[in-house]
LOBAMAR-830012 format. One record per residue (C-alpha): residue in one letter; x, y, z. Coordinates in steps of 0.5 Angstrom, whole numbers, plus 500, padded with zeros to 3 digits. Layout:
<nodes>
AXYZ;...
</nodes>
This chain:
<nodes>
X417731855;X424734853;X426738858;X420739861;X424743866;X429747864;X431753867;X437759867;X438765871;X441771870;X444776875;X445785876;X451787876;X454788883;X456795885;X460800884;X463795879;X462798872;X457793868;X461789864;X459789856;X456784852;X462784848;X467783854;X463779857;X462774851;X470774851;X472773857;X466767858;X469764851;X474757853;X481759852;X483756844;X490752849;X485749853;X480747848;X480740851;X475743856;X470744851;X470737849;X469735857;X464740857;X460738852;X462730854;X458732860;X453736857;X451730854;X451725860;X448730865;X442730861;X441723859;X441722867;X435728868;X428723867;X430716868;X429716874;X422718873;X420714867;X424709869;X420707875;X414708871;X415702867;X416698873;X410701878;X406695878;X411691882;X414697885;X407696889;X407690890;X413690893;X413695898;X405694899;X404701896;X397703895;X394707890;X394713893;X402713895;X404712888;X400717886;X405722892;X411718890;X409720882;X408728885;X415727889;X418730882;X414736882;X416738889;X422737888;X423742882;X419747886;X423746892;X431744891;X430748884;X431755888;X437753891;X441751884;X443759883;X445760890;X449754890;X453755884;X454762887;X458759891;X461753889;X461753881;X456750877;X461744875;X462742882;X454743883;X453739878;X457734880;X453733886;X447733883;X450727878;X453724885;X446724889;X442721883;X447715883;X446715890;X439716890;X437711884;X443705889;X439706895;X431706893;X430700890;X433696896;X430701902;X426696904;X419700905;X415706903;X419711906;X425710905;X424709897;X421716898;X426718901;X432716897;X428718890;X428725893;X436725894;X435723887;X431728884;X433734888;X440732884;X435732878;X432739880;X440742881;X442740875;X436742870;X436749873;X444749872;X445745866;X442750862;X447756865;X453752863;X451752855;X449759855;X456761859;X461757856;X458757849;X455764848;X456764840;X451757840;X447756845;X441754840;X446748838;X448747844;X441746847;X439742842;X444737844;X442738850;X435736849;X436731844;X440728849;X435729854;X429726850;X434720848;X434718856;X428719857;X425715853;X431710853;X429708861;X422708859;X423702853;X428698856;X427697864;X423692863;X427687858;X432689862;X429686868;X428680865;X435680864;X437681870;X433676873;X425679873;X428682880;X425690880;X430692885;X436691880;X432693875;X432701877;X438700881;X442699874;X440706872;X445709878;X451706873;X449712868;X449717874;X456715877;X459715869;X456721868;X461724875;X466724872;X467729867;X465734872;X470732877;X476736873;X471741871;X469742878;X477742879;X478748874;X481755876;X479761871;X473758868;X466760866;X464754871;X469755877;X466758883;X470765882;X467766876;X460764876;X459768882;X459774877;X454771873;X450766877;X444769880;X440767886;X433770886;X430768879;X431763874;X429763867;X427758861;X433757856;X429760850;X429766854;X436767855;X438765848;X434770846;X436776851;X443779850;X447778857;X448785859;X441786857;X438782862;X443783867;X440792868;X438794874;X431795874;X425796879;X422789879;X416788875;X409787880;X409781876;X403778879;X399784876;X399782869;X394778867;X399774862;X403772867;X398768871;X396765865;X402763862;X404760870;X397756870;X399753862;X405752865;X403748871;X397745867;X402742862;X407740868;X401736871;X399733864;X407731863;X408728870;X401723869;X403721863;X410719865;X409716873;X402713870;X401711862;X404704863;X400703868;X394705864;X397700859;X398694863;X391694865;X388693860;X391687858;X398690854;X404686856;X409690861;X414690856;X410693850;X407698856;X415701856;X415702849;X408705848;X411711855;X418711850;X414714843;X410718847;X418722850;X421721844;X415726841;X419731844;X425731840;X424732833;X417737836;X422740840;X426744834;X419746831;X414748835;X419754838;X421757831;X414756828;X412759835;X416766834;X413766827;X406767830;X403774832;X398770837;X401763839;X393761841;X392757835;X399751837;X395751843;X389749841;X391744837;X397741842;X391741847;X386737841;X391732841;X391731849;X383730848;X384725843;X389721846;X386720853;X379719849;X383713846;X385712853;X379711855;X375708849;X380702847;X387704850;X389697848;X385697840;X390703839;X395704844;X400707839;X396712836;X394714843;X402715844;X404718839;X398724841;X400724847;X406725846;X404731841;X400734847;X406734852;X410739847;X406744850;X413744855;X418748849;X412752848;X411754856;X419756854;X418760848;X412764851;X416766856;X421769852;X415772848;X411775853;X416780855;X420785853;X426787857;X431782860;X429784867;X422782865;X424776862;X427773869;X421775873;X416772868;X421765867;X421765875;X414766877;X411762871;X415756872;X415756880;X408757881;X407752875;X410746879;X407748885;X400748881;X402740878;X404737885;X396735886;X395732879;X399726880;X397725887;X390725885;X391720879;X392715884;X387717889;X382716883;X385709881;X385707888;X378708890;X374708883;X377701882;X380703874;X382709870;X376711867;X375716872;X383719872;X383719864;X377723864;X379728870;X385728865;X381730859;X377735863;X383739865;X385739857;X379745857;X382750862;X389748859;X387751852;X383757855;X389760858;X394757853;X391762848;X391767853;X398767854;X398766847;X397774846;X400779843;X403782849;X407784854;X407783862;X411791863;X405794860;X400790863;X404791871;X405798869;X398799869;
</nodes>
């Protein structure tokens, strides 16, 4: 899952204010050559925000089990609690543009990193379930700003290598996914078998990852301070990284009518595969070292097993989007990233432990249908403009979609006593995912079909 979330946003220019050019605008959003200093403490926390963006998630997904016990969490509770990140994405994701309208995206940014470190210190030791749930969502809703934003800063202060730049990004994302999901374990052994220290650790990354953004934040002039980002931070829609590096900025930010976008049937298409695949992502990283655990694998063994399957993300990442644009009909990826998902929970249920890496590596092949969401989007429409109105539409209703599946995993786990009908419900929800995935897939445009 690398960046099973990413987002960017656009704005119209405010008038009577002429329309700034593309070129223009590049030069004025370029670091100025005397201050290059700042872009080495751009990318420095570029690196460490996106290394903090899912270990709270997969992280507390390897110690689930005594999670449980600790706090006397039902199934069906740790099934909400698994369903909190999608929430919150859909809820505190919208509020990132305004935010950073206001205050800058650094300095929003900085928040973010601030309420994850807070979040991730305060949870392990709230002392019930409400207030674990409460201090997860102070930490996610961090996650949720800065998954929004992060993208923003890359395409604003490196207009000219936005595909580097977000490679960096994800590659430092799926790097601390997976690092959270192989060492909790070990690493609470360490530290005395205690899971409270065990998922407070992780809020000394949150705090490193501070600091680099206190003298962006600080910054007067620049593409990430308040007064500049006002012109360039959008509060009404956001859009996914692959569709803003690849509209030009002028050309996303016209003033248009907006598309009746829930007119287009490859809208509603792509906004079902969205949250088809967010379910899919969020089962696997708050359940499948559970999954593991129970069938005899050691809980050690479990984080590593979650780890394969994030780090598929890195490498897939890069190929599945160029492979995709290549494609006058996405639908054949589709089929073959949702077989994948059929083989791996089939394993899943058959013998989970007999052949528990295959399984990993498949289901973290599957879970690549996240970049390719992202690259439909910007496939799918023809116009800067459109492509903000698909990107928002497709991903908030897509997390609104993938609340109720992690929620329903838990209650299945708890009231059939075992995994056989969750892992199942999981593969069933593979045949609908393919089904729209190739429907999104076609060669055309939601202009076109709103217009009609």
């Amino acid at each position: 899952m690398t960046g099973e979330e990413t987002r960017t946003t656009t704005s119209p220019p405010i008038h009577p204010t002429p329309p700034i050019s593309s070129s223009a605008q590049d030069a004025d959003l370029r670091p100025p050559a005397t201050r290059a200093w700042l872009t080495r403490l751009v990318i420095v926390g570029i690196v460490l925000a996106a290394l903090n963006l899912r270990p709270a998630i997969t992280s507390l997904g390897a110690l689930l089990e005594e999670v449980r016990d600790g706090l006397g969490m039902s199934g069906s509770v740790a099934g909400l609690l698994t369903s909190v990140p999608s929430l919150c994405f859909a809820v505190f994701g919208v509020m990132a543009p305004r935010l950073a309208r206001r205050f800058g995206p650094a300095a929003v940014v900085c928040a973010g990193m601030l309420a994850i470190a807070a979040g991730l210190a305060i949870r392990p030791f709230a002392g019930n379930t409400v207030g674990f749930l409460v201090a997860s969502a102070l930490a996610l809703m961090g996650i949720a700003v800065s998954n929004v934003l992060m993208p923003v800063i890359v395409k604003r202060w490196f207009p000219d290598r936005v595909g580097t730049m977000t490679g960096l990004y994800s590659m430092a994302l799926a790097l601390g996914t997976a690092v959270a999901a192989a060492v909790t374990v070990p690493m609470t052994r360490s530290l005395g078998g205690d899971w409270q220290w065990g998922l407070a650790v992780w809020a000394g990354l949150a705090a490193v990852a501070v600091l680099p953004w206190i003298p962006l934040a600080r910054a007067k002039g620049t593409v990430l301070s308040a007064g500049t980002a006002s012109r360039q931070v959008s509060a009404s829609a956001p859009a996914s990284v692959s569709a803003s590096a690849s509209v030009p900025a002028s050309e996303a930010g016209q003033g248009s009518a907006p598309l009746r976008i829930t007119r287009s049937r490859t809208a509603w298409a792509l906004a079902v595969f969205f949250g088809l695949q967010a379910t899919a992502a969020y089962v696997t990283m708050g359940w499948m070292a559970q999954i593991f655990r129970d069938a005899g694998v050691s809980a050690g063994t479990a984080g590593l097993l979650l780890a394969v399957t994030m780090v598929m993300g890195v490498p897939l990442a890069f190929v599945i989007p160029r492979l995709a644009t290549r494609l006058p009909h996405q639908g054949p990826i589709v089929v073959v990233l949702g077989l994948c998902g059929f083989a791996g929970y089939g394993g899943l249920y058959l013998a989970p432990a007999g052949g528990a890496w295959a399984w990993a590596v498949l289901l973290g092949i599957a879970n690549c249908a996240f970049p390719l969401a992202l690259t439909m989007v910007g496939m799918r429409a023809r116009t800067g403009a459109g492509v903000v109105q698909l990107s928002a539409f497709a991903q908030s209703t897509g997390y609104l979609i993938s609340i109720p599946g992690p929620l329903l995993v838990g209650v299945l786990y708890q009231h059939s006593g075992g995994w056989g009908l969750p892992i199942a419900l999981m593969a069933g929800l593979m045949v609908p995912q393919i089904v729209v995935g190739v429907l999104a897939g076609r060669d055309r445009t939601v202009e076109d079909e709103a217009a009609r």
